[in-house]
C-alpha positions as CSV (number, residue, x, y, z in Angstrom):
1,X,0.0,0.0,0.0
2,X,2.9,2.3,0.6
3,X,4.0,1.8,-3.2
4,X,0.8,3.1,-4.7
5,X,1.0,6.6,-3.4
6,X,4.3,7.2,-4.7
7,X,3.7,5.4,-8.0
8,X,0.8,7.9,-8.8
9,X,2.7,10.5,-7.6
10,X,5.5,9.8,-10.3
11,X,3.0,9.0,-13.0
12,X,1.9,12.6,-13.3
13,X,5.4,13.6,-13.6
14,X,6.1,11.1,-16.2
15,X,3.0,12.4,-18.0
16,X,3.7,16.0,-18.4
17,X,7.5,15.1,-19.1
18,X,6.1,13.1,-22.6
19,X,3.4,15.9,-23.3
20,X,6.8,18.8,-23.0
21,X,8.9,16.3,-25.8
22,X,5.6,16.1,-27.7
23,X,5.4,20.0,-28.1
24,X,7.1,21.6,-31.1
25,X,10.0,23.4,-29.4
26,X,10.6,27.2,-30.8
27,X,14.1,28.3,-31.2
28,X,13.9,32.2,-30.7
29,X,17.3,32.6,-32.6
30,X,15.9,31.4,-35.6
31,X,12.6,33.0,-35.4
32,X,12.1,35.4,-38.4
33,X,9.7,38.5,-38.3
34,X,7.6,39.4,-41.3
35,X,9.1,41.9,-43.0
36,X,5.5,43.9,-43.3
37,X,5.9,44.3,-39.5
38,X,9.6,44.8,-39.3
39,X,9.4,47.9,-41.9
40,X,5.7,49.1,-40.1
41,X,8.1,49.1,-36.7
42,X,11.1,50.7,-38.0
43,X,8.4,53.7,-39.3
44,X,6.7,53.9,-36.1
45,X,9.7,54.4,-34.4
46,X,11.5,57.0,-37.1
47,X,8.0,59.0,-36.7
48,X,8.3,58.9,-32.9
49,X,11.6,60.1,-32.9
50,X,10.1,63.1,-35.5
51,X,7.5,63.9,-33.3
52,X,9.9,63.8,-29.9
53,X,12.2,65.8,-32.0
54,X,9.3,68.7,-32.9
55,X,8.5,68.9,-29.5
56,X,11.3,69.3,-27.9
57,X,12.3,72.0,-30.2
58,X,8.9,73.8,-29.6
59,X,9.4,73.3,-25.7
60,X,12.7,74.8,-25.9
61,X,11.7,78.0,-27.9
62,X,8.7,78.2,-25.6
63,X,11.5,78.0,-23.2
64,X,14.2,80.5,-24.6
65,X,10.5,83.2,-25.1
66,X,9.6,82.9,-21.0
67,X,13.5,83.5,-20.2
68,X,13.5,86.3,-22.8
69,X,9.5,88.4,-21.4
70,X,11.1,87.6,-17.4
71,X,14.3,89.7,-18.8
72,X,12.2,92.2,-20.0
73,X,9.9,92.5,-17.4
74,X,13.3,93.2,-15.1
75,X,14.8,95.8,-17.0
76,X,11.4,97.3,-17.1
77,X,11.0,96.9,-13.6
78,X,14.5,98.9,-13.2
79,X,13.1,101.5,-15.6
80,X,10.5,102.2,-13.7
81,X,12.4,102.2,-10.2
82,X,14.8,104.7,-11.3
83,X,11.7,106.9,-12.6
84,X,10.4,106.6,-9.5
85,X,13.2,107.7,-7.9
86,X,14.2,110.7,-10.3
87,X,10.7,111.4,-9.5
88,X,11.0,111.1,-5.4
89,X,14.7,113.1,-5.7
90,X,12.7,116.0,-7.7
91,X,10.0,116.4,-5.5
92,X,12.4,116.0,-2.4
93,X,14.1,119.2,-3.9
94,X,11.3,121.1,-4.6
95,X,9.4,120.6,-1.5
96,X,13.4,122.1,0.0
97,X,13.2,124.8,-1.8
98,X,10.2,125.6,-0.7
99,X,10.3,125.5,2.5
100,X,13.8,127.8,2.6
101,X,11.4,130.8,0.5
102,X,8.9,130.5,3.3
103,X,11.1,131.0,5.8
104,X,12.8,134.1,3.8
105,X,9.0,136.0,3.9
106,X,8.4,139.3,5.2
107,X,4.9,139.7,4.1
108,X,1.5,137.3,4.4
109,X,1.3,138.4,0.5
110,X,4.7,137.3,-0.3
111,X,3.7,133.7,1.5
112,X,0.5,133.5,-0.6
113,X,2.4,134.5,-3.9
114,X,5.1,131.8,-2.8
115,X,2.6,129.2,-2.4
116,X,0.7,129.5,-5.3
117,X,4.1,129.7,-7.4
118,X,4.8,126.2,-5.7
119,X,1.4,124.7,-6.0
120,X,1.3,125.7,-9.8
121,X,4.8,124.3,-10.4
122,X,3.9,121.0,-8.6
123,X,0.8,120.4,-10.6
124,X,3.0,121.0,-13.7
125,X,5.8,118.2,-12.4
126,X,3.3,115.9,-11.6
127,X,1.4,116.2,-14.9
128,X,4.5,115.7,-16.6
129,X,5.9,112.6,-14.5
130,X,2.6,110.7,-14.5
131,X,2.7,111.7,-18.2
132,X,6.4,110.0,-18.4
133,X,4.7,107.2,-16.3
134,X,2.4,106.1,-17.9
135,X,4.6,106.6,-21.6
136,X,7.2,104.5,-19.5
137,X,5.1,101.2,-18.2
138,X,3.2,101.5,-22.0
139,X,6.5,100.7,-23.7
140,X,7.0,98.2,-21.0
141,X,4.4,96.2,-21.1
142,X,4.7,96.4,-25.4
143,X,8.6,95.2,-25.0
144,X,7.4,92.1,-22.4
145,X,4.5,91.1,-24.7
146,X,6.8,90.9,-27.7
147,X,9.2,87.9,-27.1
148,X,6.2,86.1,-25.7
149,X,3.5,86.8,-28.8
150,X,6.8,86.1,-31.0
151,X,7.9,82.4,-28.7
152,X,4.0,81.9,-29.2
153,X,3.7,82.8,-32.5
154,X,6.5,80.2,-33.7
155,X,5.0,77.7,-31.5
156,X,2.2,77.6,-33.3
157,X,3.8,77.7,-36.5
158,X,5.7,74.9,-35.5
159,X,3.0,72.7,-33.8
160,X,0.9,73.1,-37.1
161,X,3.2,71.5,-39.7
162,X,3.8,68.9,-37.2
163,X,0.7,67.8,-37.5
């Protein structure tokens, strides 16, 4: 009774073993692909490398055009500060020269003719500085839109005849 178990145990093995050598055995060394599918595969993957090559020229320009509006935005940004601060030093000056007239006066009249000489020439500075303002941040803003509409443009252009 102990030799049963083990002979049904090895008769499975035997089994399987004589189904494996009846199988056709395949030799991937000698396995040949269709040359339909070979040529289909080398395409695909000359057409990826196309497409990978499109994009990461467009990604690049779009790239270079961000580096090239952030540079413009900082010199415009430096512009602007140093406006600002021609501005501040005029005023600063102004507002000193001022004061050193009032304290020359004699006169209420000479105080009021002081005054209104100052308050006309500070409206006239200010018109003219918000006037050179507003000229300044204009060309600003039209020299940081450029690179970018031009980066964007090209894009575009680009992305199009790629597909």
């Amino acid at each position: 009774m102990t030799d049963t178990p083990a002979k049904e145990k090895a008769a499975p093995k035997t089994a399987a073993k004589k189904a494996a050598s009846a199988m056709p055995s395949f030799d991937m060394a000698n396995l040949e692909m269709p040359a339909a599918f070979r040529e289909m595969a080398e395409k695909g993957v000359i057409q990826a490398k196309e497409a990978y090559d499109s994009y990461k020229s467009m990604a690049e320009d779009a790239t270079d055009a961000i580096e090239d509006t952030f540079a413009t935005i900082n010199k415009g940004t430096t512009d602007l500060q140093s406006k600002a601060l021609g501005a501040a030093k005029t005023q600063f000056n102004a507002n000193f020269d001022f004061v050193e007239k009032m304290l020359g006066v004699k006169t209420l009249a000479e105080a009021m003719e002081i005054q209104s000489e100052f308050a006309r020439k500070q409206f006239d500075t200010l018109s003219e500085q918000a006037k050179e303002f507003q000229d300044l941040a204009s060309k600003v803003q039209a020299e940081t839109a450029k690179p970018f509409q031009d980066g964007l443009n090209k894009a575009m252009t680009q992305w199009k005849t790629a597909v």
